[in-house]
Every structure is written in structure tokens, then in C-alpha cells.
PDB file with one MODEL, atoms N, CA, C and O in Angstrom:
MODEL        1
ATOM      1  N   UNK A   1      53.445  65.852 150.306  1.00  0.00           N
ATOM      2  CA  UNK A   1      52.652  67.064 150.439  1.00  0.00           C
ATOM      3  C   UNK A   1      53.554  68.298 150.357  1.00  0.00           C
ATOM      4  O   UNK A   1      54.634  68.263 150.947  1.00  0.00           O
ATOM      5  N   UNK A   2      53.249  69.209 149.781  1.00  0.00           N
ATOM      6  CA  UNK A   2      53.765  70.442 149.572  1.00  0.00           C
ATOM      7  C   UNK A   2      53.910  71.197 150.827  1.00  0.00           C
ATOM      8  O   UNK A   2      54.852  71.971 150.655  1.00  0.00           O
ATOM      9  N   UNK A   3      53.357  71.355 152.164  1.00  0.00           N
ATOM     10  CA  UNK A   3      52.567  71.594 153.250  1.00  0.00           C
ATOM     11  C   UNK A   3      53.802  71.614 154.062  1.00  0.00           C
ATOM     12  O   UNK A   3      53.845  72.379 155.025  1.00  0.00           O
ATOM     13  N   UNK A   4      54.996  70.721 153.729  1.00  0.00           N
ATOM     14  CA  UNK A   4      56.683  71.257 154.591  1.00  0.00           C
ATOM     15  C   UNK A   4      57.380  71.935 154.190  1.00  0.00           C
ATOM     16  O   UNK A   4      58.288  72.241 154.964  1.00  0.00           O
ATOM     17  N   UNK A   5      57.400  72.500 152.954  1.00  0.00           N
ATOM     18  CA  UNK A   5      57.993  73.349 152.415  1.00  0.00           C
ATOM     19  C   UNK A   5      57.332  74.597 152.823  1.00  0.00           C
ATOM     20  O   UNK A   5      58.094  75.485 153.205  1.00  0.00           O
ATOM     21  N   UNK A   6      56.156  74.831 152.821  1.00  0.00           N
ATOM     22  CA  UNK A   6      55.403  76.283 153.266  1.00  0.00           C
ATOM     23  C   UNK A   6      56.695  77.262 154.428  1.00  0.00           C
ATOM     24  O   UNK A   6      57.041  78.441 154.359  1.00  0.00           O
ATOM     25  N   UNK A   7      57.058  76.337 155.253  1.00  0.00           N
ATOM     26  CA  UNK A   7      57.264  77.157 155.978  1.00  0.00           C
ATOM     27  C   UNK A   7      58.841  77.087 156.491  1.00  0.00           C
ATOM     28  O   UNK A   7      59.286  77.240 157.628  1.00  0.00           O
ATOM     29  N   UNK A   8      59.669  76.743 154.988  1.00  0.00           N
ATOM     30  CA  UNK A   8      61.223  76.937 155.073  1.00  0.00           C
ATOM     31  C   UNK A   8      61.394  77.837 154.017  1.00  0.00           C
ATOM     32  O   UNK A   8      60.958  77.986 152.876  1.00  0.00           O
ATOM     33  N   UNK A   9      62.276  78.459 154.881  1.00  0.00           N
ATOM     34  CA  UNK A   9      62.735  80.417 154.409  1.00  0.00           C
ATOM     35  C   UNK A   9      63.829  79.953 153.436  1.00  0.00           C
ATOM     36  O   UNK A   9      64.589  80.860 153.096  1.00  0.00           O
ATOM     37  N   UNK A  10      64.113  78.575 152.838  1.00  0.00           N
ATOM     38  CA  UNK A  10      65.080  78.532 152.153  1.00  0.00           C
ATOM     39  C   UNK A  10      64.682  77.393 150.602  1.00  0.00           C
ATOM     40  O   UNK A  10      65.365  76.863 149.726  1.00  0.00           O
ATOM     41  N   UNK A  11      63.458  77.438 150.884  1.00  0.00           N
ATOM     42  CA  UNK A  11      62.010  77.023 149.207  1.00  0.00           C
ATOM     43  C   UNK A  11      62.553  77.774 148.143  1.00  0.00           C
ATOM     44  O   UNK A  11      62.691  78.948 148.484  1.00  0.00           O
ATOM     45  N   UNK A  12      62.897  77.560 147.043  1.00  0.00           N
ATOM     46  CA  UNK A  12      62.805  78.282 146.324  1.00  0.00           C
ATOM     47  C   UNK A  12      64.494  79.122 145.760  1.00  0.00           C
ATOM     48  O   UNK A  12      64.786  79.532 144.636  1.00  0.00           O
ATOM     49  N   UNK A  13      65.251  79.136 146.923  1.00  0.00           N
ATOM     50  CA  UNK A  13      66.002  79.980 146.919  1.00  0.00           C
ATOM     51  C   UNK A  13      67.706  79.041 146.693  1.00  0.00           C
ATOM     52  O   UNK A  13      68.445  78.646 147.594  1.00  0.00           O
ATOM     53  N   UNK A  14      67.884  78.926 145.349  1.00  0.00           N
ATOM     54  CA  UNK A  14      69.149  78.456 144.929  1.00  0.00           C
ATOM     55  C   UNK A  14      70.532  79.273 145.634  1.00  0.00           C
ATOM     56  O   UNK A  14      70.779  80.438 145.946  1.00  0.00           O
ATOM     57  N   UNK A  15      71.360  77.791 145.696  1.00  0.00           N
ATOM     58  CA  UNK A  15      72.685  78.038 145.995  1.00  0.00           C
ATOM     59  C   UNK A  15      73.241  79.295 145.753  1.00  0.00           C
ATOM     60  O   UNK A  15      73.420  80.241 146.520  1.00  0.00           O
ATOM     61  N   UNK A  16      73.528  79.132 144.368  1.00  0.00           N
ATOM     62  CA  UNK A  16      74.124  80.652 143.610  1.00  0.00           C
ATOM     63  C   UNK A  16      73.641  81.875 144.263  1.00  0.00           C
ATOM     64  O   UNK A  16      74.389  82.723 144.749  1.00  0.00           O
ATOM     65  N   UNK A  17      72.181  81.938 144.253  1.00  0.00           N
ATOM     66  CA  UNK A  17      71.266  83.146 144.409  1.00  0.00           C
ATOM     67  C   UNK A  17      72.126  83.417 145.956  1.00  0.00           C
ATOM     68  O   UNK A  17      72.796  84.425 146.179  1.00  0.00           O
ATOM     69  N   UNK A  18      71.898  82.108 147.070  1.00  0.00           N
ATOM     70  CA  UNK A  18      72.778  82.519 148.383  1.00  0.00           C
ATOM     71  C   UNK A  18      73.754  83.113 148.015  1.00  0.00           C
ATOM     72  O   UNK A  18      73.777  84.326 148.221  1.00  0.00           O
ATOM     73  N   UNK A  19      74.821  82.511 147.389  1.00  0.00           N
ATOM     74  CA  UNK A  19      76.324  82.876 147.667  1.00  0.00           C
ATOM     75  C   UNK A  19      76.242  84.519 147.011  1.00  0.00           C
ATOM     76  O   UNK A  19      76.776  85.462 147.596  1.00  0.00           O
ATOM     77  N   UNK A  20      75.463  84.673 145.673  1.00  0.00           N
ATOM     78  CA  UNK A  20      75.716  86.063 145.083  1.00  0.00           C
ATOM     79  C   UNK A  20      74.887  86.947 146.156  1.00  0.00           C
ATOM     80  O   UNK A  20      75.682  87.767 146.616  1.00  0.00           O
ATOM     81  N   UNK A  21      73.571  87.117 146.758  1.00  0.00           N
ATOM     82  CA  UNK A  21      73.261  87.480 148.032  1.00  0.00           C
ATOM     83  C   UNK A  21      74.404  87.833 149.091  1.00  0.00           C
ATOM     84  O   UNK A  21      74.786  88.926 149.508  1.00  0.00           O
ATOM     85  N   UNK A  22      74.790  86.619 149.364  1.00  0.00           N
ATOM     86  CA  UNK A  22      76.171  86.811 150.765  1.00  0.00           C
ATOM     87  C   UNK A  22      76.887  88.095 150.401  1.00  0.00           C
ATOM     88  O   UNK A  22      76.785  89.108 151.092  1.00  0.00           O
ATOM     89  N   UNK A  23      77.695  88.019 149.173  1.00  0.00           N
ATOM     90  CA  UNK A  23      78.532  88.676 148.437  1.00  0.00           C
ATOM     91  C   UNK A  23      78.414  89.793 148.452  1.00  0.00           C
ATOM     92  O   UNK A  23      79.174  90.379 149.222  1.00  0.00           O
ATOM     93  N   UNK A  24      77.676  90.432 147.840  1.00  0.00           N
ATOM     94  CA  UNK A  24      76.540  91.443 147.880  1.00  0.00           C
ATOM     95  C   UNK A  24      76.231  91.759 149.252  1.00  0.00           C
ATOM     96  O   UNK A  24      77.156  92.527 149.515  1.00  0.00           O
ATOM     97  N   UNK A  25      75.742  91.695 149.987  1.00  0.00           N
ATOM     98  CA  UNK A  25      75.877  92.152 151.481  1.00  0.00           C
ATOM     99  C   UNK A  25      76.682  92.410 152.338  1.00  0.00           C
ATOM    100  O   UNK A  25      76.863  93.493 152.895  1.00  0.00           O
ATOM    101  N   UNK A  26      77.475  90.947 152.572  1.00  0.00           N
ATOM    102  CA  UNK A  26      78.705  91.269 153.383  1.00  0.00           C
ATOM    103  C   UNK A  26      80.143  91.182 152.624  1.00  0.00           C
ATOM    104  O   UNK A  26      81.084  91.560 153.323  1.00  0.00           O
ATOM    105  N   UNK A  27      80.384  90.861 151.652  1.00  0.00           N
ATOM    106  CA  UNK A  27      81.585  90.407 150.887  1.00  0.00           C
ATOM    107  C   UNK A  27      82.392  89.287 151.003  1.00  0.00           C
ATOM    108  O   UNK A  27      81.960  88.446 151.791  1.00  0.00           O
ATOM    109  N   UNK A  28      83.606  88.986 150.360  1.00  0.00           N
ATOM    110  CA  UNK A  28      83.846  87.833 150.298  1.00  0.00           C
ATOM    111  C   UNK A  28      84.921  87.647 151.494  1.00  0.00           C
ATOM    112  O   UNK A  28      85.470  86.581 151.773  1.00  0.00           O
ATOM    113  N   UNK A  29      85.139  89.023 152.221  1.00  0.00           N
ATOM    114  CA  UNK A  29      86.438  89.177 153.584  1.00  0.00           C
ATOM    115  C   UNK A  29      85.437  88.679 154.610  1.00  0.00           C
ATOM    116  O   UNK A  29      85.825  87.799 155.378  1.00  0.00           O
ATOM    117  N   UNK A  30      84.187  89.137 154.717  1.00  0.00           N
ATOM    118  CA  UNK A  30      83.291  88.873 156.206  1.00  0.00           C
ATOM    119  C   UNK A  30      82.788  87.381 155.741  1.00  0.00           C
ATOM    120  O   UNK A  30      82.823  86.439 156.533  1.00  0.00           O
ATOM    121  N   UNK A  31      82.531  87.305 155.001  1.00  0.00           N
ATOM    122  CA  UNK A  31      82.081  86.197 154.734  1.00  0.00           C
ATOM    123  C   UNK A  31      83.337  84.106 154.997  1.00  0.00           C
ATOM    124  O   UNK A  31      83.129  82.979 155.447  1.00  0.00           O
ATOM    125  N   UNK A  32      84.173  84.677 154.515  1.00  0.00           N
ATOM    126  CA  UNK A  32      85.467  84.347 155.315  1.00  0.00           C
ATOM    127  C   UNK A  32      85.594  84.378 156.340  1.00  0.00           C
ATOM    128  O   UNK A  32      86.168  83.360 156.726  1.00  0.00           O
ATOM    129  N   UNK A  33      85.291  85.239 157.334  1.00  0.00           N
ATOM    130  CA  UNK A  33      85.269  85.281 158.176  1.00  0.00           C
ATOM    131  C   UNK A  33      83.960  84.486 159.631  1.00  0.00           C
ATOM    132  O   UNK A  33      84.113  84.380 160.848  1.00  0.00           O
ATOM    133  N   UNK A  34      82.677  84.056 158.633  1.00  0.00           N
ATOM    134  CA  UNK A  34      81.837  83.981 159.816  1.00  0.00           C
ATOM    135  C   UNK A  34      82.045  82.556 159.235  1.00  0.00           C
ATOM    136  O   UNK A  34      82.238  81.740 160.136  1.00  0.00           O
ATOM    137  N   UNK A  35      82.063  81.974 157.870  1.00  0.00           N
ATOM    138  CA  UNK A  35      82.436  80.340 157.768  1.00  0.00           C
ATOM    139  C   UNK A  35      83.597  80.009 156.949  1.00  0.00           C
ATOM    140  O   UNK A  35      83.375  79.967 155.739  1.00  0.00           O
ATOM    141  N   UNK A  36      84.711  79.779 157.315  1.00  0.00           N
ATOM    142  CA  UNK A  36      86.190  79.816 157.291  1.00  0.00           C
ATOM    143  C   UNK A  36      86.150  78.340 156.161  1.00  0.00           C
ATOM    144  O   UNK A  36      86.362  77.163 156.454  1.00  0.00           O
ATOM    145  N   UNK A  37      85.901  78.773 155.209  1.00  0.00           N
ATOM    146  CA  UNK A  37      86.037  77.727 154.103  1.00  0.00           C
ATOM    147  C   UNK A  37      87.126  78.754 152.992  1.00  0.00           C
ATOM    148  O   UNK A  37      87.114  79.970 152.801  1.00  0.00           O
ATOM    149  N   UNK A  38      88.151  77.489 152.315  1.00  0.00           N
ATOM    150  CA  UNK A  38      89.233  78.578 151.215  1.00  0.00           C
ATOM    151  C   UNK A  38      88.597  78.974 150.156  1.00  0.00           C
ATOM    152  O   UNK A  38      89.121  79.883 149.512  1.00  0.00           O
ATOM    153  N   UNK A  39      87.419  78.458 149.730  1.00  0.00           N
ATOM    154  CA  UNK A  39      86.974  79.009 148.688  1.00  0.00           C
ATOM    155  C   UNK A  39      86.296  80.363 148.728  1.00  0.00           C
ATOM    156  O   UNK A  39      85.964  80.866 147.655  1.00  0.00           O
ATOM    157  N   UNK A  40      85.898  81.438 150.649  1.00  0.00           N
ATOM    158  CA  UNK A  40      85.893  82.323 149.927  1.00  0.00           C
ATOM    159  C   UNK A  40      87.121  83.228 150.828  1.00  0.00           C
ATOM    160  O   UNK A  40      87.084  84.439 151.044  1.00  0.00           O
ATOM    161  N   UNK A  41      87.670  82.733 151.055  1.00  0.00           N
ATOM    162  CA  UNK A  41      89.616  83.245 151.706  1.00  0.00           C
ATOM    163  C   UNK A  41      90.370  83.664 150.273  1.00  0.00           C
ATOM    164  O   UNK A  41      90.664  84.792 149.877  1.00  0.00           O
ATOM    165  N   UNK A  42      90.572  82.431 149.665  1.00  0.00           N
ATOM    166  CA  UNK A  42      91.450  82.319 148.505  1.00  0.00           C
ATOM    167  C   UNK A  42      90.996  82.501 147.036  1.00  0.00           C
ATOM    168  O   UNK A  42      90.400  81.541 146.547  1.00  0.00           O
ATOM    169  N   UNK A  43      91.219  83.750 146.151  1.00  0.00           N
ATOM    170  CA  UNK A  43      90.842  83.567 145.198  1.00  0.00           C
ATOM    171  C   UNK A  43      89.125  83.582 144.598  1.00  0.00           C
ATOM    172  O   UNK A  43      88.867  83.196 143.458  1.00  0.00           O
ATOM    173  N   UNK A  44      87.957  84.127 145.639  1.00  0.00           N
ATOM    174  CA  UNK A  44      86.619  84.011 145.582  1.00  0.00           C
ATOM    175  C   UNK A  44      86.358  84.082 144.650  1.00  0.00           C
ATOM    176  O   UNK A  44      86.972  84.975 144.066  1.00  0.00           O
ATOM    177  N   UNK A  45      85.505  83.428 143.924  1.00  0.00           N
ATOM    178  CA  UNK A  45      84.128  83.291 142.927  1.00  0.00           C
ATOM    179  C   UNK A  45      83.013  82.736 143.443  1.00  0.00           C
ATOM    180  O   UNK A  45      82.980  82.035 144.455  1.00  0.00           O
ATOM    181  N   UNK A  46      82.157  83.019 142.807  1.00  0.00           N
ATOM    182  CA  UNK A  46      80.758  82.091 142.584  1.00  0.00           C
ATOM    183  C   UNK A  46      81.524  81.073 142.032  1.00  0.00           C
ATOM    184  O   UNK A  46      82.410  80.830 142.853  1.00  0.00           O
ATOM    185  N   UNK A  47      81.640  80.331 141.033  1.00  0.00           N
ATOM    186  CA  UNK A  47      81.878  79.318 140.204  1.00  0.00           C
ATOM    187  C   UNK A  47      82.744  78.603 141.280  1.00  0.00           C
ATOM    188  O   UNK A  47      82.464  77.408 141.193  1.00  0.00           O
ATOM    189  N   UNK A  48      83.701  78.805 142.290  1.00  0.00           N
ATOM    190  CA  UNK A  48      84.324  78.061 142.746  1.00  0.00           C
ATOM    191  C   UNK A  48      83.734  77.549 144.513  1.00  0.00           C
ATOM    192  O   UNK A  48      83.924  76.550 145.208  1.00  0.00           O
ATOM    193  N   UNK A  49      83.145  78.533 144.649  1.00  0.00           N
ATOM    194  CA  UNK A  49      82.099  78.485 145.351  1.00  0.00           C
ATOM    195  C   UNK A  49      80.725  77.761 145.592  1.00  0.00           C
ATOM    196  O   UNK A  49      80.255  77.714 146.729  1.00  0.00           O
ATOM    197  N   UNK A  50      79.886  77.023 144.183  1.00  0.00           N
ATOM    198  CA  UNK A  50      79.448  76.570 143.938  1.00  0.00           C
ATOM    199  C   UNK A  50      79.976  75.109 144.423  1.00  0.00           C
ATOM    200  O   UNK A  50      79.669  74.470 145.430  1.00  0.00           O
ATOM    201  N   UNK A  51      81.072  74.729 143.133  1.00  0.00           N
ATOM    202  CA  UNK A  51      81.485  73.718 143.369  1.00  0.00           C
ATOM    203  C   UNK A  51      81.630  73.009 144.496  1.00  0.00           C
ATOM    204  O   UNK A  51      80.887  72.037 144.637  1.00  0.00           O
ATOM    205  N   UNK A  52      82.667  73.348 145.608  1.00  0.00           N
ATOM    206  CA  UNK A  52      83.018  73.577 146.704  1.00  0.00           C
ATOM    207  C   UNK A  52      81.701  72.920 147.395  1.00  0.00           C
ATOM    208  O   UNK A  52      81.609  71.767 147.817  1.00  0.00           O
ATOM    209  N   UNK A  53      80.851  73.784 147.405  1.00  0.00           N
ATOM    210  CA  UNK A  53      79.633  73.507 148.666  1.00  0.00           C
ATOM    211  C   UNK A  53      78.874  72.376 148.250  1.00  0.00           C
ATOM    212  O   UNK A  53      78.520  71.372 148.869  1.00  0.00           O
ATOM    213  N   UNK A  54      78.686  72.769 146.996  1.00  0.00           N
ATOM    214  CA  UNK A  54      77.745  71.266 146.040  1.00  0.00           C
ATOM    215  C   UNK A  54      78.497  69.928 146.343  1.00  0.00           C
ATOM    216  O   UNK A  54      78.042  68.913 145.817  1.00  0.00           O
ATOM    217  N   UNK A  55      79.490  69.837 147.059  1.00  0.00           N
ATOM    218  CA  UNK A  55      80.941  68.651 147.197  1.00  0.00           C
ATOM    219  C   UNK A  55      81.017  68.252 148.311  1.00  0.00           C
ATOM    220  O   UNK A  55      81.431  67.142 148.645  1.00  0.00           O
ATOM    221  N   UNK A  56      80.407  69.591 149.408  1.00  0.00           N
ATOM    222  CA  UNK A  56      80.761  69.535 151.336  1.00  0.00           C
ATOM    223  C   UNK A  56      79.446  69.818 151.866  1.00  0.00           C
ATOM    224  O   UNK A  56      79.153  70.954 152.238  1.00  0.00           O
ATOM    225  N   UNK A  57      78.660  68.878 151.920  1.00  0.00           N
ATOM    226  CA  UNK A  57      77.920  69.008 153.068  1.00  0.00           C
ATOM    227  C   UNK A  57      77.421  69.935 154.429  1.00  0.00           C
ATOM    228  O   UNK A  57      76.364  70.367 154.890  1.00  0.00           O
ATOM    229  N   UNK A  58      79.001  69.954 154.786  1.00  0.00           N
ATOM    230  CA  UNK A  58      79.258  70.533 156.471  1.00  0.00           C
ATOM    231  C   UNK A  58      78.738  71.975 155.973  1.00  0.00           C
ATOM    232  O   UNK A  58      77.799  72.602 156.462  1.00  0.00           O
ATOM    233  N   UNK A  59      79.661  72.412 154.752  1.00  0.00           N
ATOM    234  CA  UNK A  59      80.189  73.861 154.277  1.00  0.00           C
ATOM    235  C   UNK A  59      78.788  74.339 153.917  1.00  0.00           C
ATOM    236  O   UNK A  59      78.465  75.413 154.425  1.00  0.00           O
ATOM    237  N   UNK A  60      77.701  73.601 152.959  1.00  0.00           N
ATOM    238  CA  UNK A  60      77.111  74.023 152.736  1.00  0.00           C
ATOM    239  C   UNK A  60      75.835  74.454 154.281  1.00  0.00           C
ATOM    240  O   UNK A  60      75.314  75.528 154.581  1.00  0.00           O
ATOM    241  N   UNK A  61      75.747  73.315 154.817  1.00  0.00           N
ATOM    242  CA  UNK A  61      74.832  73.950 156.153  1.00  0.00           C
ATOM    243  C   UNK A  61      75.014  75.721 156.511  1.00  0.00           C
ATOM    244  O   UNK A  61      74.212  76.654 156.492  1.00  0.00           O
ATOM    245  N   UNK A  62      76.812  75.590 156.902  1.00  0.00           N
ATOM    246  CA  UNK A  62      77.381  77.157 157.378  1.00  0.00           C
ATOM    247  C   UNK A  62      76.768  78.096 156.246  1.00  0.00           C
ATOM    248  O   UNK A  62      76.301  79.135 156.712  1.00  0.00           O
ATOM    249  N   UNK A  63      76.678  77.980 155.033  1.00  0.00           N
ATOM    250  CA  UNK A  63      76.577  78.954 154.427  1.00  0.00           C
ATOM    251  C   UNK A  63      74.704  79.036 154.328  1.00  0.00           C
ATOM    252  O   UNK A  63      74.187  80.108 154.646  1.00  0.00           O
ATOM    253  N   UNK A  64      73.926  78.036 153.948  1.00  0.00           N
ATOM    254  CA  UNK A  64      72.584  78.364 154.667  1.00  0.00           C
ATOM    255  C   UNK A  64      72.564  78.583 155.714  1.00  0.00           C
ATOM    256  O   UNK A  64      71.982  79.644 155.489  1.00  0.00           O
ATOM    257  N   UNK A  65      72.686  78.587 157.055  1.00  0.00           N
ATOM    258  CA  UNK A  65      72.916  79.259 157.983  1.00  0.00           C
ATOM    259  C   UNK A  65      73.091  80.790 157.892  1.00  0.00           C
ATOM    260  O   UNK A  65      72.257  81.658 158.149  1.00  0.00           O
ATOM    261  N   UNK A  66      74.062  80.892 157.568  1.00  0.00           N
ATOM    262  CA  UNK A  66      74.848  82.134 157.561  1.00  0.00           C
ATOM    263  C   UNK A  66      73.702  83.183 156.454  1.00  0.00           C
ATOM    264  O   UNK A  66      73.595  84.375 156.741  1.00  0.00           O
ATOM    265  N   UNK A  67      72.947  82.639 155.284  1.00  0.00           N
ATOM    266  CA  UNK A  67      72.032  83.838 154.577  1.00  0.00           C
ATOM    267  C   UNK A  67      70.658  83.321 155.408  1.00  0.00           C
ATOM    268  O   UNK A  67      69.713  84.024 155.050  1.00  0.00           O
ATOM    269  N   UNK A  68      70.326  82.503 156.220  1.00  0.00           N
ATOM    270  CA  UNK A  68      68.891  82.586 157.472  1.00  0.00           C
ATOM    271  C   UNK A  68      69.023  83.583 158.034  1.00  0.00           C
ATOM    272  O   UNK A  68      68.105  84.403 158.064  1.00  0.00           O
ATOM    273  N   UNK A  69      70.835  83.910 158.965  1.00  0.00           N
ATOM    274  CA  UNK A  69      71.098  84.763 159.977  1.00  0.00           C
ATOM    275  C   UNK A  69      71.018  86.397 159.360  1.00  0.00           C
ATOM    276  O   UNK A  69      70.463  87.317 159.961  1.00  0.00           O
ATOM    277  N   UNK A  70      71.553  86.493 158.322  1.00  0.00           N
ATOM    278  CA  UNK A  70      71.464  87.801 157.354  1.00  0.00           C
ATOM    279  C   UNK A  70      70.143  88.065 156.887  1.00  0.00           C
ATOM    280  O   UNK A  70      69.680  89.205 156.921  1.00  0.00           O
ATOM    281  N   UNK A  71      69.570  87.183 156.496  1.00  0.00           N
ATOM    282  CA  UNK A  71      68.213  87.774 155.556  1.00  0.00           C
ATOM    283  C   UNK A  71      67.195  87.398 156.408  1.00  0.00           C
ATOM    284  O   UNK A  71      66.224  88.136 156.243  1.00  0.00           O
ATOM    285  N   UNK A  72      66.986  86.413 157.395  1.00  0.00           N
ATOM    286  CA  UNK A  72      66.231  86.236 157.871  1.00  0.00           C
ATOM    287  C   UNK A  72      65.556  85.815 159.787  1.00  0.00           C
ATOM    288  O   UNK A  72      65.277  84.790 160.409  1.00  0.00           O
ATOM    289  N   UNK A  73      65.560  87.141 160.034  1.00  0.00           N
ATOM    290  CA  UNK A  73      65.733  87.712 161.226  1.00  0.00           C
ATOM    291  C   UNK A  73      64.773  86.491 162.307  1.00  0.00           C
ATOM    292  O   UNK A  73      63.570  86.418 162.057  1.00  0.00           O
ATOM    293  N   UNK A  74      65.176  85.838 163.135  1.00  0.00           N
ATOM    294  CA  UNK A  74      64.985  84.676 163.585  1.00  0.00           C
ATOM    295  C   UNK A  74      64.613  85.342 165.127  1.00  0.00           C
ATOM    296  O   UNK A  74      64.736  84.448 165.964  1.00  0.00           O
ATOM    297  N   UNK A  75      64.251  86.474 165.671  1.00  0.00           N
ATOM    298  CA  UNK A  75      63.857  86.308 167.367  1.00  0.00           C
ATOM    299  C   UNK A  75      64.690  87.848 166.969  1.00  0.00           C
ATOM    300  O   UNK A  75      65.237  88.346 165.985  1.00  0.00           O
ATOM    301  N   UNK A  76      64.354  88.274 168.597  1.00  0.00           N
ATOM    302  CA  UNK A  76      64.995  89.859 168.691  1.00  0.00           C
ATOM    303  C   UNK A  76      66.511  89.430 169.084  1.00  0.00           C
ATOM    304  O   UNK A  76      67.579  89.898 168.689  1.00  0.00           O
ATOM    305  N   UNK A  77      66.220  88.311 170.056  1.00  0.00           N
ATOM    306  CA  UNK A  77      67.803  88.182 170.999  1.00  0.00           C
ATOM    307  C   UNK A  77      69.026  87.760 170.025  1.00  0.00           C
ATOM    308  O   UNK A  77      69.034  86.600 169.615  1.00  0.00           O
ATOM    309  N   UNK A  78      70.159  88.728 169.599  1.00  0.00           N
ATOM    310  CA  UNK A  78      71.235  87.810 169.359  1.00  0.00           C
ATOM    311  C   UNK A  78      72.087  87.730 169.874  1.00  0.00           C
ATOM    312  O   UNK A  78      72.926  86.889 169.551  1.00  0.00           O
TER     313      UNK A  78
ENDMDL
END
């Protein structure tokens, strides 16, 4: 059923689109900073960036995480 997807803020919304989003908002220094992966410390791209997360599991959670917490305002309290 289509009916579980309704109501995840992350339907629709490709990898890339995150990481160039992140980028675009906070850059590739803060972004380094809130999930400490080398791909965006050392040398940042998309393209290497991609790879990277499409490969790690863990990495990729932090970085959905991390555009929920930015784009998508979860309660008043942080």
C-alpha cells in the first residue's frame, strides 16, 4: 500500500537532491561538522559524496537525519 509512504518527509526526495540541499544551506565546513564523515572534510563533492553514502549505511542515516533536522522542523523543543 502506498498509505506508509504518505507520511515520510523523505518520499520522493533523492540522495543527491539531500546532499546538494545540505550544501546549499549549511556548506560543506558545518556540514563536517554535525556528521564527521571525510567525504565532506576532505576534498567535498557531490559525486564523492554520493558514492560514499550509497556504500555506508551508518553515514547515510546521519545525513537523512541531518536534512529532517534542517528542512524539517520536528517539535518547538531543541
Amino acid at each position: 500500500m502506498m498509505g506508509t509512504q504518505a507520511n515520510n518527509p523523505l518520499h520522493g526526495v533523492t540522495l543527491e537532491q539531500m546532499i546538494v540541499q545540505l550544501e546549499q544551506k549549511l556548506g560543506w565546513e558545518e556540514m563536517a561538522k554535525v556528521v564527521d564523515i571525510r567525504c565532506f572534510s576532505h576534498d567535498p563533492s557531490v559525486k564523492s559524496s554520493l558514492t560514499f553514502l550509497r556504500r555506508t549505511p551508518w553515514a547515510r542515516e546521519k545525513v537523512e537525519r541531518l536534512y529532517l533536522n534542517v528542512f524539517h522542523v520536528w517539535g518547538s523543543g531543541s
